[in-house]
C-alpha positions in Angstrom: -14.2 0.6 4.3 -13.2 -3.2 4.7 -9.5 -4.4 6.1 -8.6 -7.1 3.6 -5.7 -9.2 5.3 -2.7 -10.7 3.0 -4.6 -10.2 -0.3 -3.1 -9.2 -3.7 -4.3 -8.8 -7.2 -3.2 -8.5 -11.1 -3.9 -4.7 -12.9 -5.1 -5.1 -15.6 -4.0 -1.5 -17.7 -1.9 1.0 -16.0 -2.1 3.7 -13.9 0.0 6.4 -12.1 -0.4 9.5 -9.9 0.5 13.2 -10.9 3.9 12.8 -9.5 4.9 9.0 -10.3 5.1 8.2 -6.8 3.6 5.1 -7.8 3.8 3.7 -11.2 1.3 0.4 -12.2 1.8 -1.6 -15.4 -0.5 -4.2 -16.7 0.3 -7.2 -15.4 1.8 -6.4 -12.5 1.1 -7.8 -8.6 -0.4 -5.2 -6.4 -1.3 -5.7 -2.8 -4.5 -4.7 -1.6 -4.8 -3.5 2.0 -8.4 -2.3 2.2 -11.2 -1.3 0.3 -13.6 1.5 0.1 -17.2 2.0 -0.2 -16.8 4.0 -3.8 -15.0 1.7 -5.3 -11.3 2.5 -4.4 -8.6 0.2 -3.3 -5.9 1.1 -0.7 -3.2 -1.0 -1.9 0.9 -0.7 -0.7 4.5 -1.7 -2.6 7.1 -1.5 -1.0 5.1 -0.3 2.3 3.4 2.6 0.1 0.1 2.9 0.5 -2.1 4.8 -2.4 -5.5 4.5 -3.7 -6.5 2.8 -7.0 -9.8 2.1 -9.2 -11.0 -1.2 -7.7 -11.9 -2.0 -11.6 -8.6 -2.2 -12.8 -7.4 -5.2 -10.6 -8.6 -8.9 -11.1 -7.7 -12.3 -9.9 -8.0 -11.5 -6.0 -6.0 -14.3 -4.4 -4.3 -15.0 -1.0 -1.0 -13.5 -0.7 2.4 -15.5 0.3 3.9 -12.3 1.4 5.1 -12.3 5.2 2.2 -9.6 5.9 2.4 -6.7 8.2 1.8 -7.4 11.9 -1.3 -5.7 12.0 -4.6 -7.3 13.4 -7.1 -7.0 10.5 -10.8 -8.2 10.6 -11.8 -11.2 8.4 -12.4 -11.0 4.7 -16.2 -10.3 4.2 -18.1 -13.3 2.3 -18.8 -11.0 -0.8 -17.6 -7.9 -2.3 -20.7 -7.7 -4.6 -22.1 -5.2 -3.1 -18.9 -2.8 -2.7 -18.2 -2.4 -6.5 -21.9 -0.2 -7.7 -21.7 3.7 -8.2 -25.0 5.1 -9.3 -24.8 5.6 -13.1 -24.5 9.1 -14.5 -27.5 10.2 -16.7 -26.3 13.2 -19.5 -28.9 15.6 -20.1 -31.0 15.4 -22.8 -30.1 17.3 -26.0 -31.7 20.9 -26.6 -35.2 21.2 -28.5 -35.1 23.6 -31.3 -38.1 25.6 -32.0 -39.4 25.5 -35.8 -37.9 29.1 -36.2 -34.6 28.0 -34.8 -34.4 25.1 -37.6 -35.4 28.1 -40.2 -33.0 30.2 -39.1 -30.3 27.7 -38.7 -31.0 26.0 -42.6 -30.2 30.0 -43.5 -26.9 30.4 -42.0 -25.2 27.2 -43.9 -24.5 27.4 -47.1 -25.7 25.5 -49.7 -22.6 24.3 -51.9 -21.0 23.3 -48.9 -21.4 20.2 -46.8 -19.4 21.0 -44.1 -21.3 21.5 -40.8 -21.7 25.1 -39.6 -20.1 26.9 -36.4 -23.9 27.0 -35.3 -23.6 23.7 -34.5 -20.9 23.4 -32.6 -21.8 26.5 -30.4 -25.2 25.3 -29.6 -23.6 21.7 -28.2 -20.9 23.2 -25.5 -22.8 24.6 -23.2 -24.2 21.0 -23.4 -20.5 19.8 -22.5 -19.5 22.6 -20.1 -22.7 21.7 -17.9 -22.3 17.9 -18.0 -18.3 18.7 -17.1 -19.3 21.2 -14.3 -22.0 18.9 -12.8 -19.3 16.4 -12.5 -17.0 18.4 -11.0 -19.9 19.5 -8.7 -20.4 15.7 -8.0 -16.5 15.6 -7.4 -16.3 18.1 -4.9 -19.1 17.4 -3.0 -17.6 13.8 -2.5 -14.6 15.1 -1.1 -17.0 17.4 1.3 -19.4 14.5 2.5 -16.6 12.0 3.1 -14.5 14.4 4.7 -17.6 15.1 7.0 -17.5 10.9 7.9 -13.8 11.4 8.6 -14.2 14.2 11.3 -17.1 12.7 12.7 -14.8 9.2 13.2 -11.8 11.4 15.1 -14.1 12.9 17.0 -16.1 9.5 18.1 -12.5 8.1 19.0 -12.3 11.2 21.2 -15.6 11.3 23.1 -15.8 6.9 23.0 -12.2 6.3 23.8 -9.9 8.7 24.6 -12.0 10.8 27.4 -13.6 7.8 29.0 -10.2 6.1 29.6 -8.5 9.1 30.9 -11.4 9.8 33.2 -11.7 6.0 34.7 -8.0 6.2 35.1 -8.1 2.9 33.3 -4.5 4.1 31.6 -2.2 6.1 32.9 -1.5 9.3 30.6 1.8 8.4 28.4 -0.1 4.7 27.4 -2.5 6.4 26.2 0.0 8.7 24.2 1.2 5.9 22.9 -2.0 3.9 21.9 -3.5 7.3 20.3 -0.5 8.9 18.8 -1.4 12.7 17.9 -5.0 11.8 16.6 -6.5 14.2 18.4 -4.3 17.5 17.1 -5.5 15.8 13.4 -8.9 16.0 14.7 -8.5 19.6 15.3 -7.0 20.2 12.2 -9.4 18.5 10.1 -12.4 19.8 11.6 -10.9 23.6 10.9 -10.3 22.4 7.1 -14.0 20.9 6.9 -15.4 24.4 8.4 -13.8 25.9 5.3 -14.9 24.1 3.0 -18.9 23.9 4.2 -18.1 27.9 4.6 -17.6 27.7 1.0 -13.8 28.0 0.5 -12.7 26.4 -2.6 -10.7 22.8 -2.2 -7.2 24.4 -3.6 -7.7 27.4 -1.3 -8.7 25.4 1.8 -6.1 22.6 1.6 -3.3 24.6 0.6 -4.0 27.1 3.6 -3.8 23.7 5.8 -1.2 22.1 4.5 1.5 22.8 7.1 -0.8 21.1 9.7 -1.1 18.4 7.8 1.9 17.2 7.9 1.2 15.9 11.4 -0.1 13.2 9.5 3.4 12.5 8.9 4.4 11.5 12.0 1.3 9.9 13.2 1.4 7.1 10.4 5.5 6.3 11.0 3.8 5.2 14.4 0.8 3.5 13.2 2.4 0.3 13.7 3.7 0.6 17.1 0.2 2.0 18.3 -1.2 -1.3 16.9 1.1 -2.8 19.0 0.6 -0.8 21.8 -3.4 -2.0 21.6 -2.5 -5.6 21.2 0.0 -6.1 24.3 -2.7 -3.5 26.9 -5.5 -5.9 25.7 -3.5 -9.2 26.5 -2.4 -8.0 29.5 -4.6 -5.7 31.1 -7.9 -6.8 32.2 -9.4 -3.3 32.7 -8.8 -2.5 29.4 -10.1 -5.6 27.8 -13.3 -5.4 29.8 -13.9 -1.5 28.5 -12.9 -2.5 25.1 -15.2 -5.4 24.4 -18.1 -3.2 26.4 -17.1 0.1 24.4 -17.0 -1.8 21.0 -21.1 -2.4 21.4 -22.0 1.2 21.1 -23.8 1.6 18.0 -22.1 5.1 17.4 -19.4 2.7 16.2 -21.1 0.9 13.4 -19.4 -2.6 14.8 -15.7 -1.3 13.7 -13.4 -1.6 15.9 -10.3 0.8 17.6 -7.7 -1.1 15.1 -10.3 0.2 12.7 -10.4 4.0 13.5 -6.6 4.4 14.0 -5.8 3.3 10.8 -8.3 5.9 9.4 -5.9 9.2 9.6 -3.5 6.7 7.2 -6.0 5.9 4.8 -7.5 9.8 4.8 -4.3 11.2 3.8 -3.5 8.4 0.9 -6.9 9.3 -1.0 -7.0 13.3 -0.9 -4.6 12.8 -4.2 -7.3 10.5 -5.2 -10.0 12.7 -4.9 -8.0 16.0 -6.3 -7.3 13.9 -9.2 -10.6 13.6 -10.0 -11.9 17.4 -9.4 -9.0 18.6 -11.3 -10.0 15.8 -14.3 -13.6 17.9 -14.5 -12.3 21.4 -14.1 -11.6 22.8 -17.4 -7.8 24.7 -18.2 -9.5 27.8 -18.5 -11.3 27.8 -15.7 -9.8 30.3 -13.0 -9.2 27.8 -10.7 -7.4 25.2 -12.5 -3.9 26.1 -11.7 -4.2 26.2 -7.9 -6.3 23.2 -8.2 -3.2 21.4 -9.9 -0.7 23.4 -7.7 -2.8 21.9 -4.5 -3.1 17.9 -6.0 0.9 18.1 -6.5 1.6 19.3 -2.3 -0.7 17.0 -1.1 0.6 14.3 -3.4 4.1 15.0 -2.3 3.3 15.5 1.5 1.5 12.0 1.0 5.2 10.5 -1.0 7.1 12.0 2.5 4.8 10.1 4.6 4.6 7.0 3.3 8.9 7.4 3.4 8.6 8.2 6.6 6.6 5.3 7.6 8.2 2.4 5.9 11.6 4.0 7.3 10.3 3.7 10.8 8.4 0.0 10.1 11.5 -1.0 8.5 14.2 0.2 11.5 11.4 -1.3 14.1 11.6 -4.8 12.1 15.5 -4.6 12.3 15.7 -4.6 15.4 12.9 -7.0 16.4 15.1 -9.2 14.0 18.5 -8.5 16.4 16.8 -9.8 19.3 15.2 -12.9 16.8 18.6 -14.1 14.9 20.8 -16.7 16.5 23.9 -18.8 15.0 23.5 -22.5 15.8 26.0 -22.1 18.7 23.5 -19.9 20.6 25.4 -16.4 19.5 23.3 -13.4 18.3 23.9 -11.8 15.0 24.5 -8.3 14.6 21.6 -7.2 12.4 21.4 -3.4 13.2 23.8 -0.9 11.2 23.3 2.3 10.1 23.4 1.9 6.6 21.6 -1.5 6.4 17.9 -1.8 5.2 15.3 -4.7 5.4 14.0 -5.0 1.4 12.1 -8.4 1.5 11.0 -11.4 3.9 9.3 -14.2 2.9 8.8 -17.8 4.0 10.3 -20.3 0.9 9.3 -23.8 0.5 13.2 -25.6 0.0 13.9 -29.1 -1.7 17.0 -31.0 -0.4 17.2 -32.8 -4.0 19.9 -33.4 -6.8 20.6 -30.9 -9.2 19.9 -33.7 -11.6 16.3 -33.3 -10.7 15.7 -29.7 -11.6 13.7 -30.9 -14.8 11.2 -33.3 -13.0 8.2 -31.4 -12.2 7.4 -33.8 -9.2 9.3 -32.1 -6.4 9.2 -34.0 -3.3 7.7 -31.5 -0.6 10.6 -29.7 1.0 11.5 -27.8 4.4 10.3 -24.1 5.0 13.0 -21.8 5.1 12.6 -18.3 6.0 14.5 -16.1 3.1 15.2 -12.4 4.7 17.1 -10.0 2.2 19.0 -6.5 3.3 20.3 -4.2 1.3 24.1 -5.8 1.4 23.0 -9.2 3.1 21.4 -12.5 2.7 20.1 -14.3 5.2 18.2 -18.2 5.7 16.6 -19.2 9.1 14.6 -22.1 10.6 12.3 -21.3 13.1 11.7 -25.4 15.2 8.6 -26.4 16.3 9.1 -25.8 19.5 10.9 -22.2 19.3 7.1 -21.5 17.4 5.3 -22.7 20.3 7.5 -20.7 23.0 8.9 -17.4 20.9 9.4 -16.4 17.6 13.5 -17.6 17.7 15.2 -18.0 14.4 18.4 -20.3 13.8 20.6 -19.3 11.3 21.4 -21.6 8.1 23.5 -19.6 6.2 24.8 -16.1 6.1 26.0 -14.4 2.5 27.3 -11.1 1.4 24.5 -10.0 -1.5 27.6 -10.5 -4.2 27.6 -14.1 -3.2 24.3 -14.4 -4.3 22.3 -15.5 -7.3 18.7 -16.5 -8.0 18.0 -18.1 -11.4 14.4 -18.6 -12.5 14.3 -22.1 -13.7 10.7 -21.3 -15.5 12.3 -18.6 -17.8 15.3 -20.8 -18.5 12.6 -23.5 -19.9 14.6 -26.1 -17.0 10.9 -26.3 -15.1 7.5 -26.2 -16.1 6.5 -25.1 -12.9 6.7 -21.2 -13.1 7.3 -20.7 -9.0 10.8 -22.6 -9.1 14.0 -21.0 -8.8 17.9 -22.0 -8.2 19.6 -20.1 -5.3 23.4 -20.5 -5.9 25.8 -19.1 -2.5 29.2 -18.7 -2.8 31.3 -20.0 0.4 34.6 -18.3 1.5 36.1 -22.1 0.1 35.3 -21.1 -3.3 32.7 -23.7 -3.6 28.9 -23.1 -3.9 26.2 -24.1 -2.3 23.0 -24.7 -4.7 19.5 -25.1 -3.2 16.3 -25.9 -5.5 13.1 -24.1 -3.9 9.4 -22.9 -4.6 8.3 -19.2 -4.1 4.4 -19.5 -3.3 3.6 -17.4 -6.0 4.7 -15.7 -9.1 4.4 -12.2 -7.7 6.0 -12.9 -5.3 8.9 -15.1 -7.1 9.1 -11.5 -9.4 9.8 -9.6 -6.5 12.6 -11.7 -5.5 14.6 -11.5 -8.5 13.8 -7.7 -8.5 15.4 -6.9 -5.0 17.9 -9.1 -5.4 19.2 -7.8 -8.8 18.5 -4.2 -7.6 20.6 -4.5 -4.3 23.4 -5.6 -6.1 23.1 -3.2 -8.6 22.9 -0.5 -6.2 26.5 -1.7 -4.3 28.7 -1.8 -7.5 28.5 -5.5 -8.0 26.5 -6.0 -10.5 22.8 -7.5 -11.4 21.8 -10.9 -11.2 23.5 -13.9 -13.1 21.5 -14.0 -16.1 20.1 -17.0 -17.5 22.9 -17.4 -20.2 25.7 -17.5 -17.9 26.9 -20.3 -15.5 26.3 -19.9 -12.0 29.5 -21.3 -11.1 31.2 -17.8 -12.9 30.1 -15.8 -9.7 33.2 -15.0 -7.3 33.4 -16.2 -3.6 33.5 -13.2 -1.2 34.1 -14.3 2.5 32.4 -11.3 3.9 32.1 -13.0 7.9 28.8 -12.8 9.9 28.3 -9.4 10.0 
């Protein structure tokens, strides 16, 4: 598996799990946070993570998107050699005997020209085995990668956890905090893959697990603050550093890192859908096991719907408040960011263009400041970040400050005003009644989509409305002083 940082693609057909927890349409922007060695893709919206056919996305390009503070490993120089399965040969088609071909001619009769039930019964056990051998092949994937999986928790174990906890190079809770519960899923995981080399069917074996799995739960709300964790002990402890980069050479690791084998447990639990899908697309309806096959691909798929909730709940509240403590006015005062009801949808860093609405149709925007556009569910906020304040800390000044029913992006591309498809007029309304109209360029269209989408969707969901659309005047919208917080 390869870490791919601040990529996204274009689908190409669609595609959907058993529960529409994720729905793809061709055409749409996906964004791809790893990929696998058998040709899956571990992509997220909306900080849901799920695993796709690598073949149905194309045009691989850099993503504009602020990305997720995680440290990834460089993109590797080819991905040839990722995409190859080993192609699937059918077996050949029976050999009839002379006698057979007698006996066969005798059973059809002559005025018709319809072919016999003979025929048909002599090629389905030809289907059955071809469909069982791939359900064979199916299973046996999920066995032999689950065997990798077990193998990883337990090398984090014996080449991490036990050696730092008996040089005392960490005390007890920061290592709590670095490893999260990894090794109770260790535990659990090596019980489930006992079963299943024991010979217990998938359904059976999963399903008997499946309240332990939801340990998994809590583990990946915290994924992000164990990355965290990693990154501040290896700035500031030396100890730590100096075991790390010596640990790392061990060839039991296979040159991955720590960052590496904690995200593992997250990207386990997104693909067991994956792989159930696929034994439960070889097992036949009549087969005896088909309906606690299904019943187990729908628990696990729903168990993986309730983590992924959990986890962009917990990444979202954590950004919140690193954004309280980021936030200032231009007088120096802090902006009260944190409220109960209040959720982060979007953030992104948009190129503005202090020009004349009389410009809008010349394509030749001069190059403008960078603004960083943060959207809340009932908010809308723009910040600067100075030179300096980048050198020193991550400070943010405050340009404006809107109440989402004051806002209104219109895509100057679709109203045929630009020929640049990544332009868009914001229009704020001020507590004056006037409005404040600023011409800017969102990096990318899939990104530029998903702006208008949250926007239109958060006013929607408080009463007020979608966006302006294109055949209506800006200047219509009402002015809503709704105060800095």
């Amino acid at each position: 598996m390869m870490l791919l940082p601040h990529f996204h693609g274009k689908a190409v057909e669609g595609y959907s799990d058993d529960s529409n927890t994720f729905i793809i349409r061709a055409g749409d922007i996906v964004h791809i946070h790893s990929v696998d060695n058998d040709q899956l893709l571990c992509c997220n919206t909306d900080g849901i993570f799920y695993w796709i056919p690598s073949s149905i996305v194309t045009e691989w390009t850099p993503s504009e998107l602020i990305p997720p503070q995680l440290p990834l490993p460089p993109v590797p120089d080819s991905y040839a050699h990722i995409f190859s399965i080993p192609a699937y040969n059918p077996p050949p088609p029976p050999v009839f005997t002379p006698s057979q071909e007698i006996d066969a001619q005798q059973t059809v009769p002559q005025q018709s020209a319809e072919l016999s039930p003979q025929v048909t019964t002599l090629e389905q056990p030809q289907e059955d085995a071809a469909l069982s051998k791939k359900k064979g092949m199916a299973v046996t994937e999920l066995i032999e990668t689950e065997k990798v999986y077990v193998n990883d928790l337990q090398l984090v174990i014996e080449v991490f956890i036990n050696p730092l906890k008996q040089q005392r190079i960490l005390p007890e809770d920061q290592i709590a905090l670095l490893f999260g519960s990894i090794e109770s899923i260790s535990g659990i995981n090596s019980v489930l893959l006992q079963s299943l080399v024991a010979g217990a069917s998938v359904p059976t074996a999963l399903v008997s697990m499946l309240s332990y799995l939801k340990v998994y739960s809590t583990y990946c709300a915290n994924i992000a603050q164990q990355l965290a964790t990693y990154n501040k002990l290896y700035a500031a402890s030396k100890p730590f550093k100096k075991f790390m980069d010596t640990t790392h050479k061990n060839p039991k690791l296979r040159k991955l890192d720590l960052v590496t084998f904690l995200s593992k447990p997250m990207q386990r639990i997104c693909k067991y859908p994956l792989l159930l899908r696929e034994i439960l697309r070889y097992t036949s309806p009549l087969e005896p096991d088909y309906n606690t096959l299904k019943n187990a691909a729908e628990k696990i798929s729903q168990l993986v719907s309730e983590v992924n909730e959990r986890k962009r709940k917990e990444e979202n509240s954590a950004r919140m408040f690193e954004l309280q403590n980021l936030l200032f006015t231009p007088e120096g005062r802090l902006i009260q960011i944190v409220k109960p009801t209040r959720k982060l949808l979007i953030e992104s860093e948009i190129i503005e263009h202090s020009l004349p609405l009389t410009a809008i149709s010349d394509d030749n925007w001069s190059s403008g400041q960078t603004v960083r556009w943060i959207l809340f569910s009932d908010v809308y906020i723009r910040a600067t970040q100075s030179l300096l304040s980048s050198l020193i800390s991550s400070k943010l000044t405050l340009k404006s400050y809107n109440h989402i029913s004051d806002v209104c992006i219109h895509d100057l591309y679709a109203q045929k005003r630009s020929k640049n498809p990544q332009r868009v007029l914001l229009t704020l309304n001020r507590s004056d009644g006037s409005q404040e109209q600023i011409m800017a360029t969102i990096k990318n269209e899939g990104d530029k989509k998903l702006w208008m989408d949250m926007v239109a969707s958060a006013k929607v969901e408080i009463g007020c409305g979608a966006n302006v659309p294109s055949s209506r005047d800006a200047s219509s919208s009402i002015s809503v002083n709704k105060g800095w917080s």
